[in-house]
PDB file with SEQRES, HELIX, SHEET and CRYST1 records, atoms N, CA, C and O in Angstrom:
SEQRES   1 A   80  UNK UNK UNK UNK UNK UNK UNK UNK UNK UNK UNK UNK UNK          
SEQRES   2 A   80  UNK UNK UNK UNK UNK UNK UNK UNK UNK UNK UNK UNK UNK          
SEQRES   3 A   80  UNK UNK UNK UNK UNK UNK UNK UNK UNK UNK UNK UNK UNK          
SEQRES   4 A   80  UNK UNK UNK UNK UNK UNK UNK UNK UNK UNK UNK UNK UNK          
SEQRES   5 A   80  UNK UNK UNK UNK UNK UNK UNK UNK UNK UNK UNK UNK UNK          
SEQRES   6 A   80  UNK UNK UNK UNK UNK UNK UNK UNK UNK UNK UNK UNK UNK          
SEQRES   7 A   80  UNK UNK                                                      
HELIX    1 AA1 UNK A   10  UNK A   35  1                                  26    
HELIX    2 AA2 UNK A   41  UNK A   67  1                                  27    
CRYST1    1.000    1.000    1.000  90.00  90.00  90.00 P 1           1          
ATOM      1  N   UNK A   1     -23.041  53.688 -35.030  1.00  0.00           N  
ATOM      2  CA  UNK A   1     -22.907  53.060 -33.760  1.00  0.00           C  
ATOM      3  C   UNK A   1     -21.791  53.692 -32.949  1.00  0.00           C  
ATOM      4  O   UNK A   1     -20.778  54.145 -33.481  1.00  0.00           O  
ATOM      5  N   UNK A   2     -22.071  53.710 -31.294  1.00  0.00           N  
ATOM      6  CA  UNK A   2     -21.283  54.429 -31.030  1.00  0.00           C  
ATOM      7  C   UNK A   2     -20.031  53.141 -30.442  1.00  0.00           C  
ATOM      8  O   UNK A   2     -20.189  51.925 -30.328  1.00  0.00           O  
ATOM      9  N   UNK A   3     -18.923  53.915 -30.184  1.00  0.00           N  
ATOM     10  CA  UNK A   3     -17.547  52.261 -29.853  1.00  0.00           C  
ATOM     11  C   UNK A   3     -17.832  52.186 -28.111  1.00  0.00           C  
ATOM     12  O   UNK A   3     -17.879  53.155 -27.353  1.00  0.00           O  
ATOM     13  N   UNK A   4     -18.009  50.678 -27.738  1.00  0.00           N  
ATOM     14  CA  UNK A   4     -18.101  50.432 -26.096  1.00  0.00           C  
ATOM     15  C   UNK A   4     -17.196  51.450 -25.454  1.00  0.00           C  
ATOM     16  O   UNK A   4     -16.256  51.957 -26.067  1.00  0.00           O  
ATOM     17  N   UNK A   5     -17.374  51.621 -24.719  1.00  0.00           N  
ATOM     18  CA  UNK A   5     -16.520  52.709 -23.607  1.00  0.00           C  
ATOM     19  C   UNK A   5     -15.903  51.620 -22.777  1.00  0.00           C  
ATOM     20  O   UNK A   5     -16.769  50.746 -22.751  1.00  0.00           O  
ATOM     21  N   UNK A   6     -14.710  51.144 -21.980  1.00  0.00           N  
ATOM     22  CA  UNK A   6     -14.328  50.528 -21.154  1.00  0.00           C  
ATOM     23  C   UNK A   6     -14.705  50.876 -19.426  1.00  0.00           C  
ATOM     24  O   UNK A   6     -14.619  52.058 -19.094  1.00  0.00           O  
ATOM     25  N   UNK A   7     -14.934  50.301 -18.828  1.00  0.00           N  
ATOM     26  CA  UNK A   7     -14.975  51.107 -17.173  1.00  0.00           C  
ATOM     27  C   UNK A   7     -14.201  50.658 -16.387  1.00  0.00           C  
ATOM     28  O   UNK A   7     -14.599  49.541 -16.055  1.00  0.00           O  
ATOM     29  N   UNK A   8     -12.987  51.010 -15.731  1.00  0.00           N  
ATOM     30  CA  UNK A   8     -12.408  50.600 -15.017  1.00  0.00           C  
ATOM     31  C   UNK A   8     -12.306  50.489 -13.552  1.00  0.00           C  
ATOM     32  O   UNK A   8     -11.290  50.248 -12.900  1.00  0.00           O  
ATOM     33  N   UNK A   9     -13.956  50.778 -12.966  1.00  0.00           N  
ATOM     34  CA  UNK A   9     -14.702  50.820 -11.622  1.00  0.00           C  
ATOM     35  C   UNK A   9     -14.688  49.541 -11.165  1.00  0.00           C  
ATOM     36  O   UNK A   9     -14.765  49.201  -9.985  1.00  0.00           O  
ATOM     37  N   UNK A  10     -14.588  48.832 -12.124  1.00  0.00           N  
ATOM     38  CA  UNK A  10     -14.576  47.306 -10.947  1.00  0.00           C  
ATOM     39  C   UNK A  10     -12.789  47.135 -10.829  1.00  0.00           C  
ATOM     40  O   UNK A  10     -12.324  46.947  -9.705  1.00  0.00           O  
ATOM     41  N   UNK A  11     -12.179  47.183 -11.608  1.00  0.00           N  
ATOM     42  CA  UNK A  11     -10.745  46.775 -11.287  1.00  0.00           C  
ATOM     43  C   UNK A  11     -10.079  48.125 -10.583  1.00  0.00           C  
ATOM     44  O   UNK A  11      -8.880  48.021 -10.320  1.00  0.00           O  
ATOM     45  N   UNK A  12     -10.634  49.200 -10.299  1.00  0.00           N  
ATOM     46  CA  UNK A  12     -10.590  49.780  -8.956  1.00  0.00           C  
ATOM     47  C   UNK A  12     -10.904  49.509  -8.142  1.00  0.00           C  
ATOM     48  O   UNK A  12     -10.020  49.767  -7.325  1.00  0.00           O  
ATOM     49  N   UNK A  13     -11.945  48.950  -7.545  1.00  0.00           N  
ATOM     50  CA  UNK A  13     -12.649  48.304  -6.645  1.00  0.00           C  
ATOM     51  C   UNK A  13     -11.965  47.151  -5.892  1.00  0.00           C  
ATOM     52  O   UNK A  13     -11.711  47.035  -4.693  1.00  0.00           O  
ATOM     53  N   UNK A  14     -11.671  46.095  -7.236  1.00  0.00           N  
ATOM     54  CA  UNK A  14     -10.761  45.378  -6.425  1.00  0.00           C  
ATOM     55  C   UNK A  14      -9.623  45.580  -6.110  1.00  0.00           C  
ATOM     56  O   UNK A  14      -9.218  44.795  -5.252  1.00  0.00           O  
ATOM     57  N   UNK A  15      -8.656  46.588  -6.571  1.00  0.00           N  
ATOM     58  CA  UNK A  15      -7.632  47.152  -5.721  1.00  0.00           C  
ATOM     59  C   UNK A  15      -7.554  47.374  -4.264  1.00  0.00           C  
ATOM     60  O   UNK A  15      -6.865  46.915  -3.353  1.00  0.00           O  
ATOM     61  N   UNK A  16      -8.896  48.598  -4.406  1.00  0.00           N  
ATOM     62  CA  UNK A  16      -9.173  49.010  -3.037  1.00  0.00           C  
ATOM     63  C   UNK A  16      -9.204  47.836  -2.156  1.00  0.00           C  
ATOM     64  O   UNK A  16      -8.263  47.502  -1.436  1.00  0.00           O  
ATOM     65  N   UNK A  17     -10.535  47.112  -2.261  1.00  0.00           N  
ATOM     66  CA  UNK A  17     -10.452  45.999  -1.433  1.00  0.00           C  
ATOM     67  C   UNK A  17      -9.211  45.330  -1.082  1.00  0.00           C  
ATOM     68  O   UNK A  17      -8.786  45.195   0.066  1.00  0.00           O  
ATOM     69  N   UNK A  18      -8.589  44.867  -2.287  1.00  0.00           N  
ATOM     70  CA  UNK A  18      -7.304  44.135  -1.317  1.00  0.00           C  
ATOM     71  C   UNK A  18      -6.125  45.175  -0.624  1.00  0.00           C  
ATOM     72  O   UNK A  18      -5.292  44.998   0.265  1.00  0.00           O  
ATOM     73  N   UNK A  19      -6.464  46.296  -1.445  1.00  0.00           N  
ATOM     74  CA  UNK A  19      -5.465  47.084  -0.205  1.00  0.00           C  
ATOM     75  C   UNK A  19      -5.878  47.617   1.591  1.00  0.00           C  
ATOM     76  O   UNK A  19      -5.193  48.146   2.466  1.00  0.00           O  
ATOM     77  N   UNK A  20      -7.285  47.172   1.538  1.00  0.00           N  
ATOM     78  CA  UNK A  20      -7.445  47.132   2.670  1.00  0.00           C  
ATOM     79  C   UNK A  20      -7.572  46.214   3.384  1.00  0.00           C  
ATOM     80  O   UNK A  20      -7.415  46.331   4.599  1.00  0.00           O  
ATOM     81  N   UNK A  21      -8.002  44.668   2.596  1.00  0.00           N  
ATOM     82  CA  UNK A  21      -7.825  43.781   3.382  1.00  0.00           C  
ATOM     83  C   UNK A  21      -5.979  43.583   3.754  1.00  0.00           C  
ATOM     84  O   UNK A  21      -5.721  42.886   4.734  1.00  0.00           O  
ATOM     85  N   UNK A  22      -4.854  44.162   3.009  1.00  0.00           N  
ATOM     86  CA  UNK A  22      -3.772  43.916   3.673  1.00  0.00           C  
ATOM     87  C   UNK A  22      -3.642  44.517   4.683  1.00  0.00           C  
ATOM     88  O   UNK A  22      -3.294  44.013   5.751  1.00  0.00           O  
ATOM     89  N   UNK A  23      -3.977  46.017   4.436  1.00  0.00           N  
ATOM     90  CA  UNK A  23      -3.616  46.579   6.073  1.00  0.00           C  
ATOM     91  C   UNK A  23      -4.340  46.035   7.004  1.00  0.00           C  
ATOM     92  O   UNK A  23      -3.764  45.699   8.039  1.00  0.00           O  
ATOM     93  N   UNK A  24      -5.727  45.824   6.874  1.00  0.00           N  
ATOM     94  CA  UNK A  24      -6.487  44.495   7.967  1.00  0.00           C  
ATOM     95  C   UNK A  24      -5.248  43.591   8.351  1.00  0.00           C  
ATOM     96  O   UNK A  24      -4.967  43.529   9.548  1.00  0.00           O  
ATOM     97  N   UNK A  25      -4.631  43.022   7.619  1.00  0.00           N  
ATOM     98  CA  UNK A  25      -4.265  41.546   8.254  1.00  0.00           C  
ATOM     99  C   UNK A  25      -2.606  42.091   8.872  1.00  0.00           C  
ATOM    100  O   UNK A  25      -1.870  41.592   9.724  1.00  0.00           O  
ATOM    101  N   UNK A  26      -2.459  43.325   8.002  1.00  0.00           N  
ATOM    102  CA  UNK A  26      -0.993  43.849   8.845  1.00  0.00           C  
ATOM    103  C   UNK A  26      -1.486  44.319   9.946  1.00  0.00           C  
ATOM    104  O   UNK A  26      -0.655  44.364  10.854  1.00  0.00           O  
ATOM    105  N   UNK A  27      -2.662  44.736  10.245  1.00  0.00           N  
ATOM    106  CA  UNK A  27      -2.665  45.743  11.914  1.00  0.00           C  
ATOM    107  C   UNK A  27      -2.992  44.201  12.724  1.00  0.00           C  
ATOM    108  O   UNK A  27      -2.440  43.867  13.773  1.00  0.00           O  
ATOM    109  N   UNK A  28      -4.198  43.219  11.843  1.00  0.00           N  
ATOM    110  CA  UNK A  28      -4.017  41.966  13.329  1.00  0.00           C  
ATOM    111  C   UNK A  28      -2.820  41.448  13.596  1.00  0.00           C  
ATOM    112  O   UNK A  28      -2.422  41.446  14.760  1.00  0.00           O  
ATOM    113  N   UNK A  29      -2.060  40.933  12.584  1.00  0.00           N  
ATOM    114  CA  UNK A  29      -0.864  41.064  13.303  1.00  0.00           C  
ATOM    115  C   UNK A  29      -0.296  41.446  14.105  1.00  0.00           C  
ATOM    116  O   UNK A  29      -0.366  41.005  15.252  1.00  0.00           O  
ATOM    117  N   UNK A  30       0.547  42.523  13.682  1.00  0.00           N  
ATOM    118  CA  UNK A  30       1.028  43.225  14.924  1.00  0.00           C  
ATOM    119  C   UNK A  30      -0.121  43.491  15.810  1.00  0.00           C  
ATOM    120  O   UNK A  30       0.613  44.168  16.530  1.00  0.00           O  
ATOM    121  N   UNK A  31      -0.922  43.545  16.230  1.00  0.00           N  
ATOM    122  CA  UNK A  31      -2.045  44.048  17.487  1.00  0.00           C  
ATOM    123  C   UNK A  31      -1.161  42.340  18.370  1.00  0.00           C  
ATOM    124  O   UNK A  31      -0.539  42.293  19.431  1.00  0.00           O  
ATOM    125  N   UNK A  32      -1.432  41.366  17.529  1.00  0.00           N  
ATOM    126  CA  UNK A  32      -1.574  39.671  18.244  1.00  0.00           C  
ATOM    127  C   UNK A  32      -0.014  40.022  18.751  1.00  0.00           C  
ATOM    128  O   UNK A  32      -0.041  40.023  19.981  1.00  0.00           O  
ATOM    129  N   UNK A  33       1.038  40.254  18.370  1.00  0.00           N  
ATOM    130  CA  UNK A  33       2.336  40.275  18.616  1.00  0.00           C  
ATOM    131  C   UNK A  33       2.620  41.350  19.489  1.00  0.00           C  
ATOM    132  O   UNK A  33       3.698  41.547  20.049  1.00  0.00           O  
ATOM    133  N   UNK A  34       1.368  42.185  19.594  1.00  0.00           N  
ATOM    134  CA  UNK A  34       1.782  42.897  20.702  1.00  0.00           C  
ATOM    135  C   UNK A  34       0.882  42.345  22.190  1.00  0.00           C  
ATOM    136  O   UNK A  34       1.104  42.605  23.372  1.00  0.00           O  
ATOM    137  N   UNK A  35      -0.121  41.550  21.591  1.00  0.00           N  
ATOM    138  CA  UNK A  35      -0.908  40.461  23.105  1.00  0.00           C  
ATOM    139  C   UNK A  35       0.349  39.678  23.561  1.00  0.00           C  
ATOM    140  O   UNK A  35       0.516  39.605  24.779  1.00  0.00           O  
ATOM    141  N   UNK A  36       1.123  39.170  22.871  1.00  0.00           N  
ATOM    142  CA  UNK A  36       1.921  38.289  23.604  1.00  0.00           C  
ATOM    143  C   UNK A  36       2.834  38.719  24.528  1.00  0.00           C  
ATOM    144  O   UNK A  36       3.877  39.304  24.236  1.00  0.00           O  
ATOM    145  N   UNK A  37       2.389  38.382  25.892  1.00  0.00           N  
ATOM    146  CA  UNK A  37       3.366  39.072  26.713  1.00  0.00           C  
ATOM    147  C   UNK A  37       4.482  38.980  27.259  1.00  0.00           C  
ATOM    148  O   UNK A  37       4.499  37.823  27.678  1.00  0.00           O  
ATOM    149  N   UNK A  38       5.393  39.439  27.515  1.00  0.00           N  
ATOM    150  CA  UNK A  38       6.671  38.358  28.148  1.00  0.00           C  
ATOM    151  C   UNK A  38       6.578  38.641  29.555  1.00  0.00           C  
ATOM    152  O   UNK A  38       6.327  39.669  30.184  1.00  0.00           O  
ATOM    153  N   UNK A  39       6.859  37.395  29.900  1.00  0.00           N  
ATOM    154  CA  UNK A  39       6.764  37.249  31.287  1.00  0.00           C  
ATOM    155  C   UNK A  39       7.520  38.120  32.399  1.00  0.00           C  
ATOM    156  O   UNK A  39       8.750  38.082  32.448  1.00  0.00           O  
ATOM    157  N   UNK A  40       6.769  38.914  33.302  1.00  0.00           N  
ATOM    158  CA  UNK A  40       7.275  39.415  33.889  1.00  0.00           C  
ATOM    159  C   UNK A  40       8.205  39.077  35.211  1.00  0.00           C  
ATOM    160  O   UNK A  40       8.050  37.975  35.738  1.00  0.00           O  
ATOM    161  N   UNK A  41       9.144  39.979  35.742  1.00  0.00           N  
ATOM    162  CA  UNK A  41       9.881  39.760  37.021  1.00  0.00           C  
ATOM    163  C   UNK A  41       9.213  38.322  37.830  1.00  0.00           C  
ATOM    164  O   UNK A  41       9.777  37.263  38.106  1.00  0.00           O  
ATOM    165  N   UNK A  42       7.740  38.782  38.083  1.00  0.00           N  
ATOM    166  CA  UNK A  42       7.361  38.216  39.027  1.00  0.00           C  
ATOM    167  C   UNK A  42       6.944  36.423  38.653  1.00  0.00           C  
ATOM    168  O   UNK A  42       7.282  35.431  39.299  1.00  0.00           O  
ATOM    169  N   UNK A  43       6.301  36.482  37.679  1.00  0.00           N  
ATOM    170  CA  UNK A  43       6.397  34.986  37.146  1.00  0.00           C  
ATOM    171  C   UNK A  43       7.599  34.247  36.952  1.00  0.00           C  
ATOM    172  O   UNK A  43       7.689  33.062  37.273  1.00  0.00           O  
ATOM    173  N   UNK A  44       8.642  34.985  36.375  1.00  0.00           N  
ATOM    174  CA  UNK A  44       9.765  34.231  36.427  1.00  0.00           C  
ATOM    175  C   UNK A  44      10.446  33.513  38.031  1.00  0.00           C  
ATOM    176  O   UNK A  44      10.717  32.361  38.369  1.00  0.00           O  
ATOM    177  N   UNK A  45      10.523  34.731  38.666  1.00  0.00           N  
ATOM    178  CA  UNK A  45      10.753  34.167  40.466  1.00  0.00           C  
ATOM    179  C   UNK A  45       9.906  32.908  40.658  1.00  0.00           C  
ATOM    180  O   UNK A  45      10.426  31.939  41.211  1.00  0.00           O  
ATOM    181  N   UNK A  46       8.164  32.833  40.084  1.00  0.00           N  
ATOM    182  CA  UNK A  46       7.628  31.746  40.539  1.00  0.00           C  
ATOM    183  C   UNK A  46       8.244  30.479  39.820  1.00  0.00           C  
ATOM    184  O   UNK A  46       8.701  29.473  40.363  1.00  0.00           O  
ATOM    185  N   UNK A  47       8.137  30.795  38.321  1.00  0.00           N  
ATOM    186  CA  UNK A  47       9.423  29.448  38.014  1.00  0.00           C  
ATOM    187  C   UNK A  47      10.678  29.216  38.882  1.00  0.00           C  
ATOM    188  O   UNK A  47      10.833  28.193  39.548  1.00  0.00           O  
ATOM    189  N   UNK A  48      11.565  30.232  38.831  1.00  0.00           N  
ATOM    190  CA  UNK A  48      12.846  29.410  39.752  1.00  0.00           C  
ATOM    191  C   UNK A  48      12.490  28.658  41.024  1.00  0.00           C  
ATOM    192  O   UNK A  48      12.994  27.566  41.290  1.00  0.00           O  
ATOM    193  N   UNK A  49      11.693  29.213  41.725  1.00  0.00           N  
ATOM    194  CA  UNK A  49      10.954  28.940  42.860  1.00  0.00           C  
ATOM    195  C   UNK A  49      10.675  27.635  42.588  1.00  0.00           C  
ATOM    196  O   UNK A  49      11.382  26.727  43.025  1.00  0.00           O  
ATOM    197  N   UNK A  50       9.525  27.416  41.776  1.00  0.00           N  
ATOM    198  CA  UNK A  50       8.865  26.500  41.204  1.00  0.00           C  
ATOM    199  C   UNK A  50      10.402  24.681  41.003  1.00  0.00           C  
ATOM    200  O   UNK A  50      10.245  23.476  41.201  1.00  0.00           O  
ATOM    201  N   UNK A  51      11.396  25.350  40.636  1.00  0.00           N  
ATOM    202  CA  UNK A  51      12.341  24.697  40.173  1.00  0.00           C  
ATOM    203  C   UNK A  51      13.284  24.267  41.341  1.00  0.00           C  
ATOM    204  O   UNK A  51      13.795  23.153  41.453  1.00  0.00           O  
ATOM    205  N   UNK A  52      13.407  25.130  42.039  1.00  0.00           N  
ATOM    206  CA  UNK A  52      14.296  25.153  43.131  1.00  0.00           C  
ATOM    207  C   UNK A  52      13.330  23.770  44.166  1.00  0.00           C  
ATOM    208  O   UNK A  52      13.808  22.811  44.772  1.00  0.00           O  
ATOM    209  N   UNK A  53      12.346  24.060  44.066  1.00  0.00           N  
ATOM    210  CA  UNK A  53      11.565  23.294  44.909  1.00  0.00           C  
ATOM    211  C   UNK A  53      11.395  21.669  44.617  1.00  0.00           C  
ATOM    212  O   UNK A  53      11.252  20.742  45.413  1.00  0.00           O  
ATOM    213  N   UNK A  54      11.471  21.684  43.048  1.00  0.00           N  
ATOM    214  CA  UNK A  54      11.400  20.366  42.288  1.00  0.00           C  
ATOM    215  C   UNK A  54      13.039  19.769  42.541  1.00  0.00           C  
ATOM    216  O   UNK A  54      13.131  18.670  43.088  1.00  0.00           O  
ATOM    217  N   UNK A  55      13.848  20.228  42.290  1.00  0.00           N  
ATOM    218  CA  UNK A  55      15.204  20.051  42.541  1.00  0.00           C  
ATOM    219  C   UNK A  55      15.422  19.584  44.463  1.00  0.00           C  
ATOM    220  O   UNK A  55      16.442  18.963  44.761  1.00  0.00           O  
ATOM    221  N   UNK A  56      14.362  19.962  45.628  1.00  0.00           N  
ATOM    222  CA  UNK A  56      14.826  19.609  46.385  1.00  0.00           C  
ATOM    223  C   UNK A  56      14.121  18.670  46.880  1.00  0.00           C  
ATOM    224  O   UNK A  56      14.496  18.030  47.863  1.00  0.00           O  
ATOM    225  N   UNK A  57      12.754  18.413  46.132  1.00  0.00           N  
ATOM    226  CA  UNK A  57      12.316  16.919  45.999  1.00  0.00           C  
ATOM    227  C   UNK A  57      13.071  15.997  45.749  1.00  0.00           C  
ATOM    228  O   UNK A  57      13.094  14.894  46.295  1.00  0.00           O  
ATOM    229  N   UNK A  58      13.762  16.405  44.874  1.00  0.00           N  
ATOM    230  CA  UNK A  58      14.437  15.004  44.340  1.00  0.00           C  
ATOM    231  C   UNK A  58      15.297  14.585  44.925  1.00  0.00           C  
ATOM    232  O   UNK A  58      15.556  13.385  45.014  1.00  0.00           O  
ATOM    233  N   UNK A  59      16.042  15.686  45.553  1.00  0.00           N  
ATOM    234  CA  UNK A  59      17.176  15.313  46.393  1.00  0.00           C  
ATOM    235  C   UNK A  59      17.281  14.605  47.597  1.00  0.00           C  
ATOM    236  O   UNK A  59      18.205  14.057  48.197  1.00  0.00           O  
ATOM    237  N   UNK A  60      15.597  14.829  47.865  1.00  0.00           N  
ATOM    238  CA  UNK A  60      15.324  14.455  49.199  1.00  0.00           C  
ATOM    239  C   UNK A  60      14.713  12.753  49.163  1.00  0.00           C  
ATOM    240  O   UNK A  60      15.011  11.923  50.022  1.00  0.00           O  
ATOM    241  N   UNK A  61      13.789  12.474  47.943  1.00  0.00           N  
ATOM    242  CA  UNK A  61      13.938  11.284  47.098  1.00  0.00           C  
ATOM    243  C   UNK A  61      15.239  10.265  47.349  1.00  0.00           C  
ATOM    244  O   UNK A  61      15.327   9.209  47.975  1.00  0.00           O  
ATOM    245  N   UNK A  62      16.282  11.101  46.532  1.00  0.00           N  
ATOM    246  CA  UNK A  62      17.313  10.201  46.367  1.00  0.00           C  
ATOM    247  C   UNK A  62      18.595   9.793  47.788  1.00  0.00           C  
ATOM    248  O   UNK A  62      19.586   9.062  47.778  1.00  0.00           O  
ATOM    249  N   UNK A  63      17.944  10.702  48.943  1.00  0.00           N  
ATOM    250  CA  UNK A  63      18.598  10.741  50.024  1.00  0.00           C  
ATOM    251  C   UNK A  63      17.824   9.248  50.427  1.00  0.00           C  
ATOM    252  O   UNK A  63      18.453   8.284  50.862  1.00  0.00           O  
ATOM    253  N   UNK A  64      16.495   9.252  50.219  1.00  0.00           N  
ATOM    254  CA  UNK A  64      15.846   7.792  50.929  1.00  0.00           C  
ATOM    255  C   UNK A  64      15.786   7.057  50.575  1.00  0.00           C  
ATOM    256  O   UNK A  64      15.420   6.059  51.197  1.00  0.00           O  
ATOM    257  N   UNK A  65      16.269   7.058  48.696  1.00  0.00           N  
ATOM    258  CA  UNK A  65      16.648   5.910  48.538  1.00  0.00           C  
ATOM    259  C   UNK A  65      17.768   5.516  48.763  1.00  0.00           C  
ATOM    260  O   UNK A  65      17.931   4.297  48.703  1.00  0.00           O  
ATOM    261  N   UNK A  66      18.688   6.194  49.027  1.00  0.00           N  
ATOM    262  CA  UNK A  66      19.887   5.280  49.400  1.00  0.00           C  
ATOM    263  C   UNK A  66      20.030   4.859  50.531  1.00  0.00           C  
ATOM    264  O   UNK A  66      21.002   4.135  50.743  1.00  0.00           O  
ATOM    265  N   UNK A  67      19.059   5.195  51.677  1.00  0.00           N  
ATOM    266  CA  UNK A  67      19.123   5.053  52.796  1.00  0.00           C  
ATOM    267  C   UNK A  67      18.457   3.673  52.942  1.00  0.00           C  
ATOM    268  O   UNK A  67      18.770   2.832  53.785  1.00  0.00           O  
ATOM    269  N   UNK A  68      17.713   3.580  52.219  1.00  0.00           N  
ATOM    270  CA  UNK A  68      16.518   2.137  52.232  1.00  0.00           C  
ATOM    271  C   UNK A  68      17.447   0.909  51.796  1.00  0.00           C  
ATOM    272  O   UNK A  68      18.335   0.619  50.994  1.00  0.00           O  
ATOM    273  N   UNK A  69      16.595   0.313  52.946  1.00  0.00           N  
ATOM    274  CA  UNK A  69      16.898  -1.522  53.088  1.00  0.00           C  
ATOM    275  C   UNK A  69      16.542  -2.400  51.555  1.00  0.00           C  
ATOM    276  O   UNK A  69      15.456  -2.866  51.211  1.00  0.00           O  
ATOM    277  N   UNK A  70      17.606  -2.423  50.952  1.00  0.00           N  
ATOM    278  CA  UNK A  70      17.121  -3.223  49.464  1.00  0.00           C  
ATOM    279  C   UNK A  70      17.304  -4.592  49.359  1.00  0.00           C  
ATOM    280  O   UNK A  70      17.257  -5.282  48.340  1.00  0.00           O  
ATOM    281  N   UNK A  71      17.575  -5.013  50.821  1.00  0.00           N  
ATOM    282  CA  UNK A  71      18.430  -6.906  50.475  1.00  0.00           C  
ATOM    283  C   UNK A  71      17.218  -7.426  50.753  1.00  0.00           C  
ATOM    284  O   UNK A  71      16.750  -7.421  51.892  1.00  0.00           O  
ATOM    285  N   UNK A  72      16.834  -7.740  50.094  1.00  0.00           N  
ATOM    286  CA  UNK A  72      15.541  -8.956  49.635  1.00  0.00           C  
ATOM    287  C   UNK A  72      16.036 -10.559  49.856  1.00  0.00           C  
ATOM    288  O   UNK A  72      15.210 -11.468  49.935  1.00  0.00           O  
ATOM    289  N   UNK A  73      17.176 -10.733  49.927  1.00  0.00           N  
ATOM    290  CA  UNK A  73      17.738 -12.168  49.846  1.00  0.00           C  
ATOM    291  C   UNK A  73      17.014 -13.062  51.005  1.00  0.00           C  
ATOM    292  O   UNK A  73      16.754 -12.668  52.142  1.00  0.00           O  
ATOM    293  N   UNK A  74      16.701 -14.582  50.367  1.00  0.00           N  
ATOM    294  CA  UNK A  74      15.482 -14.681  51.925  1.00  0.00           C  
ATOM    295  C   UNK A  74      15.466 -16.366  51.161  1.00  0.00           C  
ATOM    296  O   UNK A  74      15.976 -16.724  50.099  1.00  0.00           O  
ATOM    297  N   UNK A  75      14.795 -17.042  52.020  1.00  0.00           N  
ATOM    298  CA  UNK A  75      14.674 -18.896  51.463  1.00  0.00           C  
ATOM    299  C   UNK A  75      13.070 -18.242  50.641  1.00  0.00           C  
ATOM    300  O   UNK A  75      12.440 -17.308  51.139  1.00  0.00           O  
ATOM    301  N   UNK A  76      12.734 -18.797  49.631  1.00  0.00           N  
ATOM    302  CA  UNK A  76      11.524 -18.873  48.828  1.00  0.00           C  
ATOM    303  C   UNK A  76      10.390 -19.521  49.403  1.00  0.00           C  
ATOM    304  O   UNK A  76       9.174 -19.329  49.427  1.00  0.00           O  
ATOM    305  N   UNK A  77      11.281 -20.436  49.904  1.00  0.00           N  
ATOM    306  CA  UNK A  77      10.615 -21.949  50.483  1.00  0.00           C  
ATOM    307  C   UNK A  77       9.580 -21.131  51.955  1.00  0.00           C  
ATOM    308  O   UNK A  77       8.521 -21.628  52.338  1.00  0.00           O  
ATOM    309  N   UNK A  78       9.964 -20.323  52.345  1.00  0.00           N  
ATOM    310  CA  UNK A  78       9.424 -19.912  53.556  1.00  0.00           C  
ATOM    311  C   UNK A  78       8.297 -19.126  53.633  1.00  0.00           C  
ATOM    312  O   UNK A  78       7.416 -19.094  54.493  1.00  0.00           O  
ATOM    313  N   UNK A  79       8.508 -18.223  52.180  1.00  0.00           N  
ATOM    314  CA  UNK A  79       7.374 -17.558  51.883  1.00  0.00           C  
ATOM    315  C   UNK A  79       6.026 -18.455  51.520  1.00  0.00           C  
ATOM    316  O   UNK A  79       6.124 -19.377  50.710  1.00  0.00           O  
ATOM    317  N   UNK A  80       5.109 -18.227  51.983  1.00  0.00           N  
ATOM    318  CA  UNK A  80       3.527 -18.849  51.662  1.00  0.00           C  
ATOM    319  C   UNK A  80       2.538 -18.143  50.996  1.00  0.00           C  
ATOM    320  O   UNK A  80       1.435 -18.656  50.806  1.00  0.00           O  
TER     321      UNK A  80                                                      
END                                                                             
């Protein structure tokens, strides 16, 4: 009888495979980290903008409320 021979074609195989599924998941990576963009010059101006504008709402808000008539004081009895 002759002795089994071993083959080591499948546990090559799966080497290969996972060494390529890593570089797969290392290139999506970095590819996704390079989609993310940082915001440029011009978006940022629209935030401050954006902010500057919210900031003079409010101010303009809190100018009328202090300006406004709040004395409510009155007979109950009169109201119907």
């Amino acid at each position: 009888m002759e002795p089994n021979k071993k083959s080591n074609g499948a546990l090559v195989g799966t080497i290969v495979i996972i060494i390529i599924l890593v570089l797969g998941g290392i290139y999506m990576w970095n590819s996704k980290k390079a989609n993310e963009a940082v915001p440029v010059n011009s978006e940022l101006n629209e935030v401050e903008n954006g902010a500057a504008a919210i900031q003079a709402d409010l101010e303009l808000i809190g100018t009328e409320l202090d300006g406004a008539d709040t004395n409510v004081s009155g007979e109950m009895d009169t109201v119907e």
